[in-house]
C-alpha positions as CSV (number, residue, x, y, z in Angstrom):
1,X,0.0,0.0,0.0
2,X,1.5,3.3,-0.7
3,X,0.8,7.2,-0.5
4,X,2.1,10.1,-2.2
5,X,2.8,13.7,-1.4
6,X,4.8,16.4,-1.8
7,X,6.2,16.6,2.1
8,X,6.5,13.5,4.5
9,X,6.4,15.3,7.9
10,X,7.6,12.6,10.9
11,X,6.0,14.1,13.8
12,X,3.1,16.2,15.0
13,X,5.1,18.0,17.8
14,X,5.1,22.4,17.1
15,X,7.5,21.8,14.5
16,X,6.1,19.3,12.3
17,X,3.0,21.3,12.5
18,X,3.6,24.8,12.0
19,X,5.5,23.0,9.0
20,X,2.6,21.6,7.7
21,X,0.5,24.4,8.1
22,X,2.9,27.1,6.6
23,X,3.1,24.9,3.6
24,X,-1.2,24.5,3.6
25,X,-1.4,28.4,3.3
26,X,1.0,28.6,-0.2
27,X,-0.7,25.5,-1.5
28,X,2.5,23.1,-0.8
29,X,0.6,19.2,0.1
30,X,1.9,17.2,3.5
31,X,1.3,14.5,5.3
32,X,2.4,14.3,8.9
33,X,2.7,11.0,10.4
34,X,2.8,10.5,14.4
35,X,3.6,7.2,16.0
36,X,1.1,8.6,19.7
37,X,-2.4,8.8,19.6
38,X,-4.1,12.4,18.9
39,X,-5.1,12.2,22.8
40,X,-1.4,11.7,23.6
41,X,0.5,14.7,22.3
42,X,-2.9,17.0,22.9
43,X,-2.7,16.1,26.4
44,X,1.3,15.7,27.1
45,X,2.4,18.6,29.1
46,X,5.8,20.3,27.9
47,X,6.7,23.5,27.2
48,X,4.9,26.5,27.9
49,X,6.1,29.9,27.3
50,X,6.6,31.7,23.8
51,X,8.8,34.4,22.8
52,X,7.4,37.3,20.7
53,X,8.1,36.2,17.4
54,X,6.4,32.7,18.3
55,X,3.7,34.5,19.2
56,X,3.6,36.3,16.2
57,X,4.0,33.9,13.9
58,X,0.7,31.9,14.9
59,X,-0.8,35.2,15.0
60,X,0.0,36.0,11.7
61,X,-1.2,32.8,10.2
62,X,-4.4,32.2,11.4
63,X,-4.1,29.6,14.7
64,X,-3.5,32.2,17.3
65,X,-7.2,33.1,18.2
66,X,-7.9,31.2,21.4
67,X,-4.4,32.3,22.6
68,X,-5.3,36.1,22.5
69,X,-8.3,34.9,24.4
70,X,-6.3,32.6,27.1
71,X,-2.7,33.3,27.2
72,X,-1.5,35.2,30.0
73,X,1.2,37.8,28.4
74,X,4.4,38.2,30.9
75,X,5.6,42.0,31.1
76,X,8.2,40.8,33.7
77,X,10.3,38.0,35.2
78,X,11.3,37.7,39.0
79,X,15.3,36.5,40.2
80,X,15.2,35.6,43.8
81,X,19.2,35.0,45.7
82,X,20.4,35.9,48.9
83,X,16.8,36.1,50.2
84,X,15.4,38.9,48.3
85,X,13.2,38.9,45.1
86,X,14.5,41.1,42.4
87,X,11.2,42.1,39.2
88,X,12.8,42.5,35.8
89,X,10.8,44.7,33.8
90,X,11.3,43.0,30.0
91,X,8.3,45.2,28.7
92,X,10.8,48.4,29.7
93,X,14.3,47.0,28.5
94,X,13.1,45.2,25.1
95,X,10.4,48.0,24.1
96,X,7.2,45.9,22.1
97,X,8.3,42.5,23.2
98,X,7.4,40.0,26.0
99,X,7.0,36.6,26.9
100,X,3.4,34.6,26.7
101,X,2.6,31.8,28.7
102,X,0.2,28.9,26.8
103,X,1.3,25.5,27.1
104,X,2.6,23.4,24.4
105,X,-0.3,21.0,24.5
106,X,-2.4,24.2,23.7
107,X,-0.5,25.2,20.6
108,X,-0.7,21.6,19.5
109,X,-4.3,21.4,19.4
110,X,-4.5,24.3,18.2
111,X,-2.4,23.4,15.0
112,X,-4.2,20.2,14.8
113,X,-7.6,21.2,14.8
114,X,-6.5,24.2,11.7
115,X,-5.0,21.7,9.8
116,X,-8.1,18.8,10.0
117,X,-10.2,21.6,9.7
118,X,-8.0,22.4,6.3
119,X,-8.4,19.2,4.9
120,X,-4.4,18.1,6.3
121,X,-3.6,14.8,6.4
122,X,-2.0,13.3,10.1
123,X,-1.5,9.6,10.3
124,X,-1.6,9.1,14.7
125,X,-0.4,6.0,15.4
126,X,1.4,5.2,12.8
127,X,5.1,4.3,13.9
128,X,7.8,4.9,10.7
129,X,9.8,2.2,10.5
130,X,12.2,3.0,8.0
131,X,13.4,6.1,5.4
132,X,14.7,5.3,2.3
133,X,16.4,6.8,-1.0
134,X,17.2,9.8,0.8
135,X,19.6,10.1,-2.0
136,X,17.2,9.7,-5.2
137,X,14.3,11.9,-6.2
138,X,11.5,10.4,-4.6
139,X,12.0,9.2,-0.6
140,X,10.0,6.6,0.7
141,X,8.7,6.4,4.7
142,X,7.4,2.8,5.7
143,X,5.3,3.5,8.5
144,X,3.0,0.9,10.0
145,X,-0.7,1.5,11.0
146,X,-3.1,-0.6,12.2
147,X,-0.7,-3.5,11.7
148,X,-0.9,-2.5,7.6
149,X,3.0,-1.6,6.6
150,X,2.2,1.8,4.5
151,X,4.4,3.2,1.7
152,X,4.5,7.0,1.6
153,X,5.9,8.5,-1.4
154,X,7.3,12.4,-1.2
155,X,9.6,14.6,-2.5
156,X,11.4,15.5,0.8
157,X,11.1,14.2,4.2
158,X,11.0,16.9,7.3
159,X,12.1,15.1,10.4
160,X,10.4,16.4,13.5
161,X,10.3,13.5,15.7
162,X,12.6,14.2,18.4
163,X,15.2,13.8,20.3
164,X,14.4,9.5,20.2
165,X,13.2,9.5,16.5
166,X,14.2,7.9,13.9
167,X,15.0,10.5,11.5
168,X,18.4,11.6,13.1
169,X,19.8,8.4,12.2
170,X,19.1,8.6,8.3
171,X,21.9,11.5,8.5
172,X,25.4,10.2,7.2
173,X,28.5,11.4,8.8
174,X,26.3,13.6,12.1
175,X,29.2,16.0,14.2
176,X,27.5,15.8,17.5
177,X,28.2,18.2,20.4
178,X,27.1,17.5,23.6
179,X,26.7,18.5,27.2
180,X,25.1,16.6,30.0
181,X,24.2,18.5,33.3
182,X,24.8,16.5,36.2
183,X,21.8,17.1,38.1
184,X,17.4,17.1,36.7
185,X,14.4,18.8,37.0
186,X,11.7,17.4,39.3
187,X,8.5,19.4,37.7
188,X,5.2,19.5,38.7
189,X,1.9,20.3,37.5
190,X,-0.9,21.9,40.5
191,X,-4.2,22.2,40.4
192,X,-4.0,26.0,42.2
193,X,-3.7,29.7,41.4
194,X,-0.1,30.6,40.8
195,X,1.4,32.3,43.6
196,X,3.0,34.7,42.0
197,X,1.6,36.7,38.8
198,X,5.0,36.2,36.8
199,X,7.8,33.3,36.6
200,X,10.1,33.5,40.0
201,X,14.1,32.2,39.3
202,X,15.0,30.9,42.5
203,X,18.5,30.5,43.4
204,X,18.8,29.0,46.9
205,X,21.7,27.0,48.5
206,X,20.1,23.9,48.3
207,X,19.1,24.1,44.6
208,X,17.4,26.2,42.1
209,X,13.9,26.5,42.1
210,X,11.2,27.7,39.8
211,X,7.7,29.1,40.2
212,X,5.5,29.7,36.3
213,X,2.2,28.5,36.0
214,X,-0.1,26.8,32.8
215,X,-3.2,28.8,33.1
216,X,-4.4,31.1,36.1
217,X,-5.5,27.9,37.6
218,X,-2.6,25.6,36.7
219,X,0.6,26.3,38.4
220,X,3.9,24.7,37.3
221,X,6.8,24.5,39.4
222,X,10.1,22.3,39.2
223,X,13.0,21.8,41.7
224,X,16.6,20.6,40.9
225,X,17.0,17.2,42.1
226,X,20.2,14.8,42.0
227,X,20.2,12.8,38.5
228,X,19.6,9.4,40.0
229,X,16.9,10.6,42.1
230,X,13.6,8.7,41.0
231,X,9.9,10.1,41.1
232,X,9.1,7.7,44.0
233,X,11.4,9.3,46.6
234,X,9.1,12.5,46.1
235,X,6.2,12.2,47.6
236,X,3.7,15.5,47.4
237,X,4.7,16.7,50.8
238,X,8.0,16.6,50.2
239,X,8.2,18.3,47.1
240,X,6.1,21.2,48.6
241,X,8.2,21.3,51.3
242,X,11.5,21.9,49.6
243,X,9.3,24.3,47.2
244,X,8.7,26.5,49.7
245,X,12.0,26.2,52.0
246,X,13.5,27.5,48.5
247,X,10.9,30.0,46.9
248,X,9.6,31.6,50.1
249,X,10.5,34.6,50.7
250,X,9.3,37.3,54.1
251,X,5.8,38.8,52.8
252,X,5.2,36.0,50.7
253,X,4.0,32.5,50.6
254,X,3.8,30.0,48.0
255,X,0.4,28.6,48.3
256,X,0.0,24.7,47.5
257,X,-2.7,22.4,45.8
258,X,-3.8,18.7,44.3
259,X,-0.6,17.6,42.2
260,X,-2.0,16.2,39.0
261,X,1.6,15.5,37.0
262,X,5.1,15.1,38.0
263,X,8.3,13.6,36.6
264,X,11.7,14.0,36.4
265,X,13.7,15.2,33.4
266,X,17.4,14.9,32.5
267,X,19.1,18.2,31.5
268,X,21.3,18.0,28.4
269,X,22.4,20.5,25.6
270,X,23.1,18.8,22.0
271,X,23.1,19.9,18.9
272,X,23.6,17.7,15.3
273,X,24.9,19.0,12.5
274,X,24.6,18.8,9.7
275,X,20.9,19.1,10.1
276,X,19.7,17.8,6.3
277,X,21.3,14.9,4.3
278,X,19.8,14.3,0.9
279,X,16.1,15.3,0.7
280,X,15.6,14.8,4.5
281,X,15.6,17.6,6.6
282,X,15.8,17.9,10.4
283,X,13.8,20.5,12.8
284,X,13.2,20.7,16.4
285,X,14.4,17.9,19.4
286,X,15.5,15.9,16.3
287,X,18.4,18.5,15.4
288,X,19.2,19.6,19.3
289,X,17.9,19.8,22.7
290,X,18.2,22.9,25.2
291,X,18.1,22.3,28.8
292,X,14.5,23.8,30.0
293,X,16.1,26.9,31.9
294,X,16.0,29.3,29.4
295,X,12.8,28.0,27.8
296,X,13.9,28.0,24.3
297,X,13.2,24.0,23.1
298,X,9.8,25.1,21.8
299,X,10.4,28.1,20.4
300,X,13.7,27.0,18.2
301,X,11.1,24.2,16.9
302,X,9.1,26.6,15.8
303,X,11.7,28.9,14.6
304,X,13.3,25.8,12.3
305,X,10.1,25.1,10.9
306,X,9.5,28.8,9.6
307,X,12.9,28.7,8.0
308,X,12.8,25.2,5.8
309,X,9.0,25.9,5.6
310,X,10.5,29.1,3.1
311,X,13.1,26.8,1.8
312,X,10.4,24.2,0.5
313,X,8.2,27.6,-0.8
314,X,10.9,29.0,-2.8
315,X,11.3,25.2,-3.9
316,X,8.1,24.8,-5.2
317,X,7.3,28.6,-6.1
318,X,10.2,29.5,-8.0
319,X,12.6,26.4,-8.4
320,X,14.8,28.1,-6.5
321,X,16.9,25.4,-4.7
322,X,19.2,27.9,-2.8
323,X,17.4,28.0,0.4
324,X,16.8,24.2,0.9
325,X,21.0,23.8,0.1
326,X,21.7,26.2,2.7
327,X,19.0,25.5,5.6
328,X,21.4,23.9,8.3
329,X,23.7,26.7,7.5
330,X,20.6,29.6,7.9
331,X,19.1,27.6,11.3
332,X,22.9,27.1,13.2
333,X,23.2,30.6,14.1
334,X,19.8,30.6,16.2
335,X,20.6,27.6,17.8
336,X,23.8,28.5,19.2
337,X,22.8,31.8,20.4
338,X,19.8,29.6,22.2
339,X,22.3,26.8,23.4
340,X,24.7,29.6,24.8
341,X,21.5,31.7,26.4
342,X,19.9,28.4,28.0
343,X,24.0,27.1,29.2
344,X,24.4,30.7,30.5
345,X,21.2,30.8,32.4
346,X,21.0,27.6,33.9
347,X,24.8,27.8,35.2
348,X,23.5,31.0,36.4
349,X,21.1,29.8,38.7
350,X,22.0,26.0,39.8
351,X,23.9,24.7,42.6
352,X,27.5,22.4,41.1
353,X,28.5,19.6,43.8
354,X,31.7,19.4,42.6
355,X,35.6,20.6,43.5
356,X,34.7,24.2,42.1
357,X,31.1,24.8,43.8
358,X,32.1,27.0,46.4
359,X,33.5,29.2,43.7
360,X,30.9,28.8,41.1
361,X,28.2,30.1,43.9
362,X,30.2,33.1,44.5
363,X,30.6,33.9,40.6
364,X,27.0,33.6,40.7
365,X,26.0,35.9,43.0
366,X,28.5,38.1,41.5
367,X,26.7,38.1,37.9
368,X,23.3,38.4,39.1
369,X,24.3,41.7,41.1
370,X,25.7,43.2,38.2
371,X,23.3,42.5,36.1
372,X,21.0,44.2,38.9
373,X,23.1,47.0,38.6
374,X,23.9,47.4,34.4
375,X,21.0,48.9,32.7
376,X,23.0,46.9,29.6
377,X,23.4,43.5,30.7
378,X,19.9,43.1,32.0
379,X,18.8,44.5,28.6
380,X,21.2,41.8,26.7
381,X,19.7,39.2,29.3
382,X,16.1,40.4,28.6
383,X,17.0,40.7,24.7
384,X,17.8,36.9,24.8
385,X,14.6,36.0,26.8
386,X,12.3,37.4,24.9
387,X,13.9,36.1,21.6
388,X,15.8,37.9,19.0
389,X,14.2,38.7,16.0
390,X,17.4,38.3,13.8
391,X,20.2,36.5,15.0
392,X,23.9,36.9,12.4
């Protein structure tokens, strides 16, 4: 059995669908296939905040009405050391820009329901099993669905299936950098009002902590917890407990609720390069990974998609070819300057048990003064936050 199309999008994550929708609105055909259930990645809870341009973007195109209904638009940030809460006013330093919180589930279903609504084409449940002629003029993805081993035919393959997909292995010859954090993020989700109206940046001597919320009656909070910790040594209590012993501050308490999600997360940076072999092209957790800190995994998804979406227009527009040859080369710069922000900030903030920490906690406190005190490195700090609109 066998399919064609013009794009074979592996994935229904942000990327592979703003992809697919970018390509609806010039007339371009996809189909997106997604090994979960539509249930599954509508319901799975990752990111949640978007930069401006993000923002924009789904604005621009059509899927952003029920987030200018529902998102809650961030004017400021909060760091908390030594005790005291500092408020760092983005909307004043980066003039027309802020951050927005709506989770990543939202922006999903959103993008789901404009593209079924469209006439799109997503295949859930069906797991690819293989990608072949990369090489040739027309790729084939085996994917299987419903126990039936389907053939789809296309003229180039977008891989957006993550970090554990299969795409990333199709590219020859990868250059892999790397960076594993030796400590992870306990998160959870809690059905109450956040505590605080904006995201809190805790750095405290027993670990950093964070306070940001889902909606104004979903608040998300994570701790830093040792590697091998697992989820069962954390009960609720506990986890509240060492919330507030790091977050609480005199004048202020952080008010606690039902936990309806938690889990523990690994912190890593990576990026592959090159991030296209043949007529396959990489986007999103596929081509790198950004520990959570800076909040910058969704948004570079996002960000890759708008780029090779162009490179596919010109494509099929024009014949021009020069974009597509050049995408890795065009998306690099972005990434790096988001690897280096999100390295930076969760440095920055997080306690080191090794030979150094002592000094690393000092150098800390150092930075976070100064930039307390510099009108121009919290604007390059707030600059980076909110996302840059060009990055050279």
């Amino acid at each position: 059995m066998s399919e064609p199309t013009q794009v074979a999008i592996v994935g229904a994550g942000p990327a592979g669908l703003v992809l697919s929708h970018l390509l609806h609105l010039q007339g371009i055909e996809s189909v997106i296939l997604e090994s979960r259930s539509r249930e599954y990645v509508e319901k799975r809870i990752r990111a949640g905040l978007l930069e401006q341009r993000t923002v924009d973007l789904l604005i621009s195109t059509g899927v952003g009405e029920r987030l200018k209904r529902e998102a809650m638009v961030h004017t400021g940030l909060n760091f908390q050391f030594e005790g005291e809460r500092h408020r760092i006013p983005l909307d004043e330093l980066t003039p027309g820009r802020n951050v927005t919180i709506y989770g990543q589930q939202e922006v999903v279903k959103d993008l789901i329901a404009a593209r079924l609504a469209a006439g799109g084409v997503i295949h859930f449940e069906a797991a690819v099993e293989s990608i072949q002629g990369l090489e040739g003029s027309r790729p084939v993805v085996r994917y299987r669905q419903n126990g039936t081993l389907v053939e789809l035919e296309a003229d180039y393959v977008a891989g957006c299936d993550g970090f554990h997909g299969v795409c990333r292995g199709a590219v020859a010859n990868p250059k892999v950098y790397e960076k594993v954090y030796p400590f992870a993020w306990l998160g959870i989700l809690a059905q109450v009002a956040p505590s605080c109206d904006e995201l809190i940046y805790a750095r405290h001597e027993r670990g950093f902590a964070l306070h940001t919320m889902r909606t104004p009656k979903l608040t998300r909070l994570y701790l830093q917890c040792p590697v091998e910790d697992s989820i069962e040594q954390w009960s609720d209590d506990r986890i509240w407990s060492e919330l507030r012993t790091r977050l609480n501050i005199p004048g202020w308490s952080l008010a606690d609720g039902p936990v309806v999600d938690k889990g523990i997360t690994e912190m890593r940076s990576f990026v592959h390069e090159p991030m296209q072999h043949g007529r396959l092209f990489l986007a999103g957790d596929s081509a790198h990974i950004v520990p959570p800190t800076g909040a910058k995994g969704m948004n570079l998804a996002i960000s890759d998609a708008r780029v090779l979406a162009a490179a596919f227009i010109a494509h099929y527009k024009s014949g021009n070819q020069q974009l597509l040859e050049r995408y890795t080369a065009d998306c690099l710069p972005r990434v790096w300057r988001a690897q280096h922000f999100s390295w930076w900030w969760t440095t920055l903030f997080h306690r080191f048990e090794d030979e150094d920490a002592a000094f690393q906690q000092q150098l800390q406190v150092s930075q976070l003064r100064y930039m307390l005190s510099s009108r121009p490195a919290l604007t390059s700090m707030a600059e980076n936050y909110v996302g840059l609109e060009r990055v050279v």
